[in-house]
C-alpha positions as CSV (number, residue, x, y, z in Angstrom):
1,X,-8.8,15.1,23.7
2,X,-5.0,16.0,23.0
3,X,-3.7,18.9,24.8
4,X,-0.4,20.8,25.0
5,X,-0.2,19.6,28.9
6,X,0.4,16.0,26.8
7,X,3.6,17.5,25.5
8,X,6.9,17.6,27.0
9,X,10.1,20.0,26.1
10,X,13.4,20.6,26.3
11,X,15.1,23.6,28.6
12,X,18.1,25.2,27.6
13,X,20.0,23.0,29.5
14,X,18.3,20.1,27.9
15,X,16.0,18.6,30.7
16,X,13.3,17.6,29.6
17,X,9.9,19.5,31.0
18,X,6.4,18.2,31.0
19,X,3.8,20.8,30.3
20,X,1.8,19.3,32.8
21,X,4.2,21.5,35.0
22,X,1.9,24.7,33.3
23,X,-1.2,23.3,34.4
24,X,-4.2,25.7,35.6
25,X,-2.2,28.7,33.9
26,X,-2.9,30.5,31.0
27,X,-0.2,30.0,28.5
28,X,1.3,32.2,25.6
29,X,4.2,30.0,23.8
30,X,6.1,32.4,21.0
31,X,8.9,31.3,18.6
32,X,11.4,34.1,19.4
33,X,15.0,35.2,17.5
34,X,17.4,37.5,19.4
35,X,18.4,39.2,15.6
36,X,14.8,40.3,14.5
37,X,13.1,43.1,13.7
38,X,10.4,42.0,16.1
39,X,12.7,41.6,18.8
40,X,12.0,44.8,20.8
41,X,8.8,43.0,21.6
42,X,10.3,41.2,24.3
43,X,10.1,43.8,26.2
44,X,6.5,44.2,25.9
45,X,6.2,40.4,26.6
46,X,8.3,41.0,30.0
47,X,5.5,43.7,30.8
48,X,3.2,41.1,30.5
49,X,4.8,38.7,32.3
50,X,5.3,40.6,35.3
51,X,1.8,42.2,35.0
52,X,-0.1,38.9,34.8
53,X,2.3,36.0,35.8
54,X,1.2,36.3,39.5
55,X,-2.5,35.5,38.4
56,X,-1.8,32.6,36.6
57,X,0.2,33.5,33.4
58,X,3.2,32.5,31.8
59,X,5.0,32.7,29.0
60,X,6.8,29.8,27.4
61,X,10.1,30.8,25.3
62,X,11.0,29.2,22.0
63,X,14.2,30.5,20.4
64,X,13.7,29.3,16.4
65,X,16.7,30.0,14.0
66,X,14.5,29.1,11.0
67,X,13.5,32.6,9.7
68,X,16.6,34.4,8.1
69,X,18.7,32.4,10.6
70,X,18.3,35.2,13.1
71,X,18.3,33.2,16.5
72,X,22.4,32.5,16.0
73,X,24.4,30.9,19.5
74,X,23.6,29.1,21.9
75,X,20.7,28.1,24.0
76,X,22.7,29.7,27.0
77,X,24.2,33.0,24.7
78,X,20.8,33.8,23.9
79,X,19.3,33.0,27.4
80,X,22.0,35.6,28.2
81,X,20.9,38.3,25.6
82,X,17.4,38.4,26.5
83,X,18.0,38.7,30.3
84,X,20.6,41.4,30.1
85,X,19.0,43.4,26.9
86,X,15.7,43.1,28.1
87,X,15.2,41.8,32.0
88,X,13.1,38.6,30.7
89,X,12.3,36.5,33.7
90,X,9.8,34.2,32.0
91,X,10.9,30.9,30.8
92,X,13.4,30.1,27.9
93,X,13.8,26.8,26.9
94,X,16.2,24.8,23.9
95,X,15.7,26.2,20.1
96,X,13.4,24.9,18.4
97,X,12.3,24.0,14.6
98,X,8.8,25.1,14.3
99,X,8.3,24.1,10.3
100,X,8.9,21.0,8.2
101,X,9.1,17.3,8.6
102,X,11.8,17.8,11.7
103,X,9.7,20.7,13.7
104,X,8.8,20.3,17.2
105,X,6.0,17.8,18.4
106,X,4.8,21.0,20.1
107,X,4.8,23.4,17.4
108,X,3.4,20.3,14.9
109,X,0.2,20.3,17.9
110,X,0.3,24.4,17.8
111,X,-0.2,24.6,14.0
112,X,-2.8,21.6,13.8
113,X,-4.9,24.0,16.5
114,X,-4.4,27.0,14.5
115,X,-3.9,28.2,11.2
116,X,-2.6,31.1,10.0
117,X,-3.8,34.0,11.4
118,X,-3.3,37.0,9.3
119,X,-1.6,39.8,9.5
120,X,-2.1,43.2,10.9
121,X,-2.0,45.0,7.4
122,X,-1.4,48.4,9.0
123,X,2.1,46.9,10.6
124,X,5.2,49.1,9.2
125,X,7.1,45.2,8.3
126,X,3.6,43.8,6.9
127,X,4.7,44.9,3.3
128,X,8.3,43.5,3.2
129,X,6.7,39.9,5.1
130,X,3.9,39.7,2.8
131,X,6.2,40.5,-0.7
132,X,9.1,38.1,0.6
133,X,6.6,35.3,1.8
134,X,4.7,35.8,-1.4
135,X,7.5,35.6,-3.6
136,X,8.4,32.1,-2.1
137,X,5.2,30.6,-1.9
138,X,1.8,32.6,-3.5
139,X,-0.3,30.4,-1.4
140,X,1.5,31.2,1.6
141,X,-1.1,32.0,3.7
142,X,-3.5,29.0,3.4
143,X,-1.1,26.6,5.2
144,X,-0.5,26.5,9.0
145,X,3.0,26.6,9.1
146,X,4.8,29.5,11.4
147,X,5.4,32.1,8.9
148,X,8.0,33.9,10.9
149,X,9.6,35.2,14.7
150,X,7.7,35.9,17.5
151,X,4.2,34.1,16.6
152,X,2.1,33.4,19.3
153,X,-0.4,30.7,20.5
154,X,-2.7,31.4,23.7
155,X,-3.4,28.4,25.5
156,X,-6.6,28.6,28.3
157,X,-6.2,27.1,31.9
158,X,-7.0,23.3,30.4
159,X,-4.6,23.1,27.8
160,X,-6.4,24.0,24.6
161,X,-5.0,26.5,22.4
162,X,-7.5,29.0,21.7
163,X,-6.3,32.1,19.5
164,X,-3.0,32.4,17.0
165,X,-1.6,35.9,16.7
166,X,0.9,36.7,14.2
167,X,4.4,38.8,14.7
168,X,2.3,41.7,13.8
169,X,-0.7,41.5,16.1
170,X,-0.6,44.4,18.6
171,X,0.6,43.4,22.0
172,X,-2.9,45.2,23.7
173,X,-5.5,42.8,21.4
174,X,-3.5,39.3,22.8
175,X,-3.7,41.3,26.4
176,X,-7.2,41.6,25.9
177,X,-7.6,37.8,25.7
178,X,-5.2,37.0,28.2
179,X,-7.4,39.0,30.8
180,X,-10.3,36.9,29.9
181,X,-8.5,33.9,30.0
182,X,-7.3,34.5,33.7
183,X,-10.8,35.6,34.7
């Protein structure tokens, strides 16, 4: 059986990193943008990080310019951002496409595991998401593609991805699961 420990990546240098390096940890890999309305939860993901990372958890960084082309720059200028804006420590590695024919062998895996998730319907950015996604595609929601910044996929101590949480999940529910997970 497949897992993402088969899959290897690219830092923001460009090195190429096996996931197999992650093995035994539990794993949350987000699709992140620098210029986002969902960006302040970085620093709820670096509260996580340092909470949890010495049990066993880490977070893998995706930088994705795909959704209103708000992940501009570099690998290293956005690297940059993040550390200095919000003290990440946890792992950054090259942008990323998440959707279409050219999207990540990664993020092609991800979606595969899990579908669309759905969204916290009580989010303030819920009704603008939902009208602008709907207004592209009225179907929107029964494919698996990413449907925007800062999606998440948990990922157990073997490899398997195990829950999908959407931008608009609250940060406590995934911390739920991630405590589990590390258990």
């Amino acid at each position: 059986m497949k897992t993402v420990y088969d899959f290897s990546v690219k830092d923001r240098k460009g090195n190429e990193v096996s996931l197999k390096e992650y093995s035994n940890e539990v794993l949350l890999i987000v699709n992140t943008a620098t210029k986002c309305g969902f960006t302040p939860q970085y620093e709820e993901l670096e509260k996580l990080y340092e909470q949890y990372h010495a049990a066993g958890f880490e977070i893998l960084d995706f930088p994705c310019n795909q959704f209103g082309q708000q992940a501009p720059g570099t690998d290293e200028s956005i690297h940059s951002f993040c550390k200095l804006t919000y003290g990440t420590e946890f792992p950054r590695f090259k942008k990323v496409k998440v959707n279409g024919d050219d999207a990540d062998p990664l993020y092609k895996y991800l979606k595969e595991q899990k579908g669309f998730a759905g969204w916290d319907e009580s989010h303030p950015i819920y009704p603008v998401l939902d009208k602008m996604l709907s207004e592209a595609d009225p179907n929107y929601k029964d494919n698996p593609d990413i449907k925007w910044n800062f999606t998440k996929f948990l990922v157990d101590k073997k490899g398997i991805v195990v829950a999908r949480f959407e931008p608009t999940e609250k940060i406590e529910n995934i911390e739920q699961q991630i405590k589990e997970l590390l258990k």
